[in-house]
C-alpha positions as CSV (number, residue, x, y, z in Angstrom):
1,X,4.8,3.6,20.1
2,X,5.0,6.9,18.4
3,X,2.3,8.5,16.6
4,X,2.3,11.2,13.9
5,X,-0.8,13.1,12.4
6,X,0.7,15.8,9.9
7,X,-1.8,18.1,8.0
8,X,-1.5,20.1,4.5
9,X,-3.7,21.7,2.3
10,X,-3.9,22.8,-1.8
11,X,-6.9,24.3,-2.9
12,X,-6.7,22.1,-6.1
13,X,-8.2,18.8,-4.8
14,X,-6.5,16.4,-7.1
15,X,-3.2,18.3,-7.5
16,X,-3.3,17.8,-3.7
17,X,-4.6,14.1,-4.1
18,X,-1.7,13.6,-6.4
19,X,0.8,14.9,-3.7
20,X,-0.4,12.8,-0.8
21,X,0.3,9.6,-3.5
22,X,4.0,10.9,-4.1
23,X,4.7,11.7,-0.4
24,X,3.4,8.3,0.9
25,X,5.5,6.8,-1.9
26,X,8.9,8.7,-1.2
27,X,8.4,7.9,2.8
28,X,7.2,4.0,2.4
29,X,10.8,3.4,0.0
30,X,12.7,5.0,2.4
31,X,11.2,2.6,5.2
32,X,11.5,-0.1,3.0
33,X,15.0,0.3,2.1
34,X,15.6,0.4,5.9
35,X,14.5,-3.0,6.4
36,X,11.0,-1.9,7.9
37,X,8.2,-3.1,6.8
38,X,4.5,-2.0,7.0
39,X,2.5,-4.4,10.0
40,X,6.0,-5.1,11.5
41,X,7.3,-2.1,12.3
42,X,5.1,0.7,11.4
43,X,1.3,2.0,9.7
44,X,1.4,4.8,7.2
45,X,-1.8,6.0,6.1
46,X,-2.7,9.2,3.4
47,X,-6.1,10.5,3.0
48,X,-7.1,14.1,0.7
49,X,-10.4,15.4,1.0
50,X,-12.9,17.5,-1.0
51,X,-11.7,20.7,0.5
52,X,-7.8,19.7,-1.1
53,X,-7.0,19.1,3.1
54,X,-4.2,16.1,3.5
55,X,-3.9,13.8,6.4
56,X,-0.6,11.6,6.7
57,X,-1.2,9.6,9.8
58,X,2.0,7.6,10.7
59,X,2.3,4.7,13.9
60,X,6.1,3.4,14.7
61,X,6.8,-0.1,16.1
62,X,10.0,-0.2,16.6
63,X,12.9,2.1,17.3
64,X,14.3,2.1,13.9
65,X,10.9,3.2,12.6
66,X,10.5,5.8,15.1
67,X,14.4,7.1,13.8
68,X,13.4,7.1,10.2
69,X,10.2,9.1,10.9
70,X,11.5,11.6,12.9
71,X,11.9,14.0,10.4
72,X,8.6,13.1,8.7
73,X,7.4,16.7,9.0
74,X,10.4,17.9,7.1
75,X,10.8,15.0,4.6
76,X,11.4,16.1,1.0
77,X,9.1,14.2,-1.8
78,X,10.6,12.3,-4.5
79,X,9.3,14.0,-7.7
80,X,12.3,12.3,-10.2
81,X,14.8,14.8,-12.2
82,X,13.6,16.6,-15.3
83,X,12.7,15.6,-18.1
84,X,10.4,12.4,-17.4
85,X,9.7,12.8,-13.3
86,X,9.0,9.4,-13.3
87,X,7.1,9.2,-9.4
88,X,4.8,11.9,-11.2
89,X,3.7,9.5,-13.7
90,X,3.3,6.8,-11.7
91,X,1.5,8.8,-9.2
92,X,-0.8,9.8,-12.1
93,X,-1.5,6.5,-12.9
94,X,-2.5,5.6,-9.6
95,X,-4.8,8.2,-9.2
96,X,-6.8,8.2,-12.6
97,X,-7.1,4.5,-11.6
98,X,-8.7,5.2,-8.5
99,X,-11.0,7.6,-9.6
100,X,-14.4,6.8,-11.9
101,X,-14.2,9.6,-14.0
102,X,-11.4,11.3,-16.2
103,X,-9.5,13.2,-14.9
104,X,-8.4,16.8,-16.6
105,X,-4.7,17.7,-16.9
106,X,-3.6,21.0,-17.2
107,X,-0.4,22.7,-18.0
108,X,2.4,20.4,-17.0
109,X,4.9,22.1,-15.9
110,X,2.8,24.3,-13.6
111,X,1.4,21.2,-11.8
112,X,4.8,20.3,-11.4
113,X,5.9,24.0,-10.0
114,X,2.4,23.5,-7.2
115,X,3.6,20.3,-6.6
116,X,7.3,21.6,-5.5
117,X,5.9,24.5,-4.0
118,X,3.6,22.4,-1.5
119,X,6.5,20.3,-0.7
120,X,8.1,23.3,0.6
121,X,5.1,24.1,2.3
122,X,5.9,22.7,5.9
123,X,3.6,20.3,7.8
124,X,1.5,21.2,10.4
125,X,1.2,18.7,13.6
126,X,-2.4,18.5,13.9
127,X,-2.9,19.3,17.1
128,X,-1.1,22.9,16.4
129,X,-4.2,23.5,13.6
130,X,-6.8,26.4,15.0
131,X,-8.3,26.1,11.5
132,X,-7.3,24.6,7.8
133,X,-8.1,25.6,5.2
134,X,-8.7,28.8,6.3
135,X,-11.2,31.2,4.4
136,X,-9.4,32.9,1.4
137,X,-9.2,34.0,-2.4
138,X,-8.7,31.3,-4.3
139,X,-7.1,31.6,-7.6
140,X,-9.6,30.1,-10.1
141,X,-6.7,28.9,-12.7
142,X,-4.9,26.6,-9.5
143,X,-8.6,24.9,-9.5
144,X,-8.6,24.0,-12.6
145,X,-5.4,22.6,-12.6
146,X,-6.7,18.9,-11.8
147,X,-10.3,17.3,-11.6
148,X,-12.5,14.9,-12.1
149,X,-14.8,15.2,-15.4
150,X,-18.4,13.9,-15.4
151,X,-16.2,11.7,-18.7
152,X,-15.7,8.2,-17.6
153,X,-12.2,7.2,-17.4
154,X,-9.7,4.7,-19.4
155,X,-10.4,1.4,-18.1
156,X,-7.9,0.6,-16.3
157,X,-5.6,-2.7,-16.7
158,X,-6.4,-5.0,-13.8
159,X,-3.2,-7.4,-12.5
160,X,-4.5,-10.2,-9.7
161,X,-1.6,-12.2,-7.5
162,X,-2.8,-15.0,-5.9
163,X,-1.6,-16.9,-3.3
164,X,-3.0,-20.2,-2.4
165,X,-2.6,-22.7,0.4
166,X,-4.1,-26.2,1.3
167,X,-3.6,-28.0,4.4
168,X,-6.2,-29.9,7.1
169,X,-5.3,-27.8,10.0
170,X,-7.3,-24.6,10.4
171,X,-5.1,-23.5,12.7
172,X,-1.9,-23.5,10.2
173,X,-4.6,-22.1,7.4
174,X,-5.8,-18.8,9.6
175,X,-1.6,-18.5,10.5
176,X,-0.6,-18.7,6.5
177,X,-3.5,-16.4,6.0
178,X,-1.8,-13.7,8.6
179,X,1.4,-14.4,6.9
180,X,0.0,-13.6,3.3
181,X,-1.6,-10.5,4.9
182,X,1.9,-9.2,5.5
183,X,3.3,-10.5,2.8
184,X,0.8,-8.9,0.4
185,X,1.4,-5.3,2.1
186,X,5.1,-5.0,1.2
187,X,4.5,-6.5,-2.6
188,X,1.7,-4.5,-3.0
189,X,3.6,-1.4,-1.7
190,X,6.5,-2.0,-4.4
191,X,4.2,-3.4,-7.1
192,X,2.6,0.4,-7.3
193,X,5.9,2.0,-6.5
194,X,7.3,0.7,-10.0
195,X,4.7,0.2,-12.0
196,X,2.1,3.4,-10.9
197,X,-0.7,0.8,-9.8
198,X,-3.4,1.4,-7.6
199,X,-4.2,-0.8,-4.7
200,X,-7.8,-2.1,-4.9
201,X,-8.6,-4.7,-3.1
202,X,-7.8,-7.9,-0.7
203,X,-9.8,-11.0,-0.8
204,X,-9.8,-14.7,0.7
205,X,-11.8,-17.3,0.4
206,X,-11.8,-20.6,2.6
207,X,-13.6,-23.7,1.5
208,X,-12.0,-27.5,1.8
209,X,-9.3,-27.4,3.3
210,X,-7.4,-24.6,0.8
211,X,-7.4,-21.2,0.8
212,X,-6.7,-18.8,-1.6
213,X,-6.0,-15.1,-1.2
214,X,-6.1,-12.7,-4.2
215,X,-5.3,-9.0,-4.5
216,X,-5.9,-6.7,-7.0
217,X,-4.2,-3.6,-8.8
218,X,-5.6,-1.1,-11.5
219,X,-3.0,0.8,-13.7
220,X,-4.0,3.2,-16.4
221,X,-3.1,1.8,-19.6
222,X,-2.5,5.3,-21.3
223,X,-0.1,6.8,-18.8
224,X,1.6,3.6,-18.3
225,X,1.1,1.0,-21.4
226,X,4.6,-0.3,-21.3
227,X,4.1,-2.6,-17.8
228,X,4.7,-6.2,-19.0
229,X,3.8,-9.0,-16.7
230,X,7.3,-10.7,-16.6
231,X,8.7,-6.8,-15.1
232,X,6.0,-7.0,-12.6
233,X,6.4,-11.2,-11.9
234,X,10.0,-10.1,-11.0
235,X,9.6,-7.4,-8.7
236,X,7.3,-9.8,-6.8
237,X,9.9,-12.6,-6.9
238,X,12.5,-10.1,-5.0
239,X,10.0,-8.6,-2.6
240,X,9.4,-12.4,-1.6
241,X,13.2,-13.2,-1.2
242,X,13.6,-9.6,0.6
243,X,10.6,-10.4,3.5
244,X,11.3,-14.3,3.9
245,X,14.3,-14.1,5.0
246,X,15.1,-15.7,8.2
247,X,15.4,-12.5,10.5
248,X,11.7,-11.1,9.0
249,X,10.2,-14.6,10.0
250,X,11.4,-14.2,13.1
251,X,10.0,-10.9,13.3
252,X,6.8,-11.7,12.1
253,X,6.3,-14.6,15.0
254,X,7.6,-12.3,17.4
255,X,4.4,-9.9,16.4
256,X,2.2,-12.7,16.6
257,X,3.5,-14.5,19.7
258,X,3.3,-10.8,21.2
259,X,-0.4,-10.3,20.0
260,X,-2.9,-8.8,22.8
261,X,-6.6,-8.2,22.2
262,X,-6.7,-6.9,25.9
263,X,-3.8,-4.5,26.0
264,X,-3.5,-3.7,22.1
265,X,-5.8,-4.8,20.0
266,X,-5.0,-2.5,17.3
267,X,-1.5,-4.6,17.3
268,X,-3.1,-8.0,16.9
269,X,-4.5,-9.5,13.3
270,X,-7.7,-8.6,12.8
271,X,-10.2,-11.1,14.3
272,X,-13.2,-9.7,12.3
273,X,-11.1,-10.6,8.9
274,X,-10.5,-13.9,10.2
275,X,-13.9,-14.5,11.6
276,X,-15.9,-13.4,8.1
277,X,-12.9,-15.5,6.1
278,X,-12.7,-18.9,8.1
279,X,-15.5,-18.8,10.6
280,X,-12.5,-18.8,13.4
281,X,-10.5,-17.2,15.4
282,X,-7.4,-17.2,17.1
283,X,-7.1,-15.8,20.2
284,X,-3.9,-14.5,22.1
285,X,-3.0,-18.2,23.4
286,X,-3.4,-19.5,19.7
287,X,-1.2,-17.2,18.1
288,X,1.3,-18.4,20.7
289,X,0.9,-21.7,20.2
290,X,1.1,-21.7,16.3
291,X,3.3,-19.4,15.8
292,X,7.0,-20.3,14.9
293,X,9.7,-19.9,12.3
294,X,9.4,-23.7,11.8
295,X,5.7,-23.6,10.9
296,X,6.2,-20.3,9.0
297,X,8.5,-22.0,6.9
298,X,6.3,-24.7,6.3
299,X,3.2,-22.9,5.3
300,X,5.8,-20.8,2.8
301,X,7.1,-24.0,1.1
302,X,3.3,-25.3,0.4
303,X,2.5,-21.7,-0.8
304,X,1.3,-21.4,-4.5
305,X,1.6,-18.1,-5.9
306,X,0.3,-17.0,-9.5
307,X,0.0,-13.3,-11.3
308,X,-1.9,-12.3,-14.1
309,X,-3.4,-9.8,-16.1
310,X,-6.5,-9.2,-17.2
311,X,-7.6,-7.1,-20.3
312,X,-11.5,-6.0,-20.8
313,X,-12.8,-9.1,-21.4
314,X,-10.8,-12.1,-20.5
315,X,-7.1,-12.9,-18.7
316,X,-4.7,-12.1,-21.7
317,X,-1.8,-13.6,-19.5
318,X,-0.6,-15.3,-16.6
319,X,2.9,-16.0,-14.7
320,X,2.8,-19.0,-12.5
321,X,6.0,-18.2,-10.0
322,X,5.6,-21.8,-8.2
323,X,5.7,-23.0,-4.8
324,X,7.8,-20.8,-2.9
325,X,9.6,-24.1,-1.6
């Protein structure tokens, strides 16, 4: 397993929070494109603080992962081509979704020219940091490039896809539940990497034999008002046909037949998830037991999945996309 922890640092803490959005996006695509998929075969992780610092923190699974990453430090961000820079938008949206209050936007084209600029601004292996940031002059005009106003934001659209599942056996329940946990990484990951949403939340609930998983994105109706449900319905439909195939299934029993809580615990599904959401858990000689492409595929074809989108007040529309059987 091969581990990255890359450092950067703006002094404008939302111009930087902005960049860590668009560099997490450019890298995920790429690994997606590959065939590699978040859980499976690698964790990415972005994180800007106060002081405009960024983390990218980066695990690889598998060889392939490991290739694509090994240029991490060097890889260039997607920023779009002149005159809309799309990624910046959606990046935008994201982030004025994420945060409470308004956020000020200043000259345009300048934020664009800091953005480039700390692209070409190389990562730094953490372990080769004495000190970051270090103590300078700070130009007053790059802080007020970006922040957060004491304004309250737009409020933001809210889209919730829910999956559902019903069946006697716990067992089959707790594995559909680690199967919609992967699922729900990779059409989360493209549902904000087309449509500028912001990842929010992942909830389950358990009760008579069904349960129902539902996770919810923000996106900010003023830089992007033009999302319409069907667009976003039919990204979901292809990330679903893109990480059921036959070989990913395979894959994804492979990680759970492979699952240690002695060894590598940080590799297994999270028994503390599974132990608030069903009251039970699965140990090593479960997972092995349960897991199979056969009952994978079963679990899939009872799968219910539903989208919709919620104004300020009440669910303005919905998309049932049916059983996935």
């Amino acid at each position: 397993m091969k581990h990255f922890t890359l450092v950067k640092h703006h002094p404008c803490t939302q111009l930087a929070h902005l960049y860590e959005h668009l560099f997490i996006a450019t890298v995920a695509d790429q690994l997606y494109r590959h065939g590699q998929y978040k859980l499976l075969d690698y964790a990415l992780n972005g994180a800007t603080y106060d002081s405009g610092v960024i983390i990218i923190s980066a695990e690889c699974y598998t060889k392939t992962s490991a290739e694509l990453l090994q240029d991490l430090a060097t890889m260039k961000t997607d920023f779009g081509e002149d005159p809309f820079y799309l990624p910046i938008s959606r990046a935008l949206s994201q982030i004025t979704a994420e945060e409470s209050g308004a956020i000020f936007i200043g000259d345009v084209d300048t934020i664009i020219g800091e953005l480039k600029a700390l692209d070409d601004q190389p990562w730094q292996e953490l372990d080769s940091v004495e000190l970051l940031p270090k103590v300078t002059h700070t130009d007053k005009k790059l802080l007020d490039l970006m922040y957060v106003t004491d304004q309250p934001g737009a409020k933001p659209r809210k889209i919730k896809l829910q999956l559902q599942f019903s069946d006697p056996s716990i067992e089959l329940r707790i594995l559909w539940r680690e199967l919609a946990h992967f699922l729900n990484l990779s059409i989360g990951q493209r549902i904000c990497q087309e449509f500028g949403a912001y990842f929010t939340h992942e909830g389950a609930r358990d009760s008579a034999g069904s349960t129902t998983v539902i996770s919810t994105f923000l996106i900010n109706p003023r830089i992007m008002p033009i999302t319409q449900i069907e667009e976003i319905a039919a990204s979901v439909k292809r990330t679903l046909e893109t990480i059921t195939k036959p070989e990913v299934l395979q894959r994804f029993v492979n990680y759970l037949s492979l699952a240690s809580y002695y060894s590598n615990p940080h590799a297994a599904p999270d028994e503390n998830r599974l132990l608030r959401e069903f009251g039970a858990i699965l140990g090593s000689a479960g997972w092995k037991k349960i897991a199979s492409v056969e009952n994978l595929t079963k679990v899939l074809q009872a799968t219910q999945i539903s989208l919709r989108q919620h104004g300020s007040r009440q669910v303005k529309n919905g998309i049932i996309l049916s059983n996935m059987g």
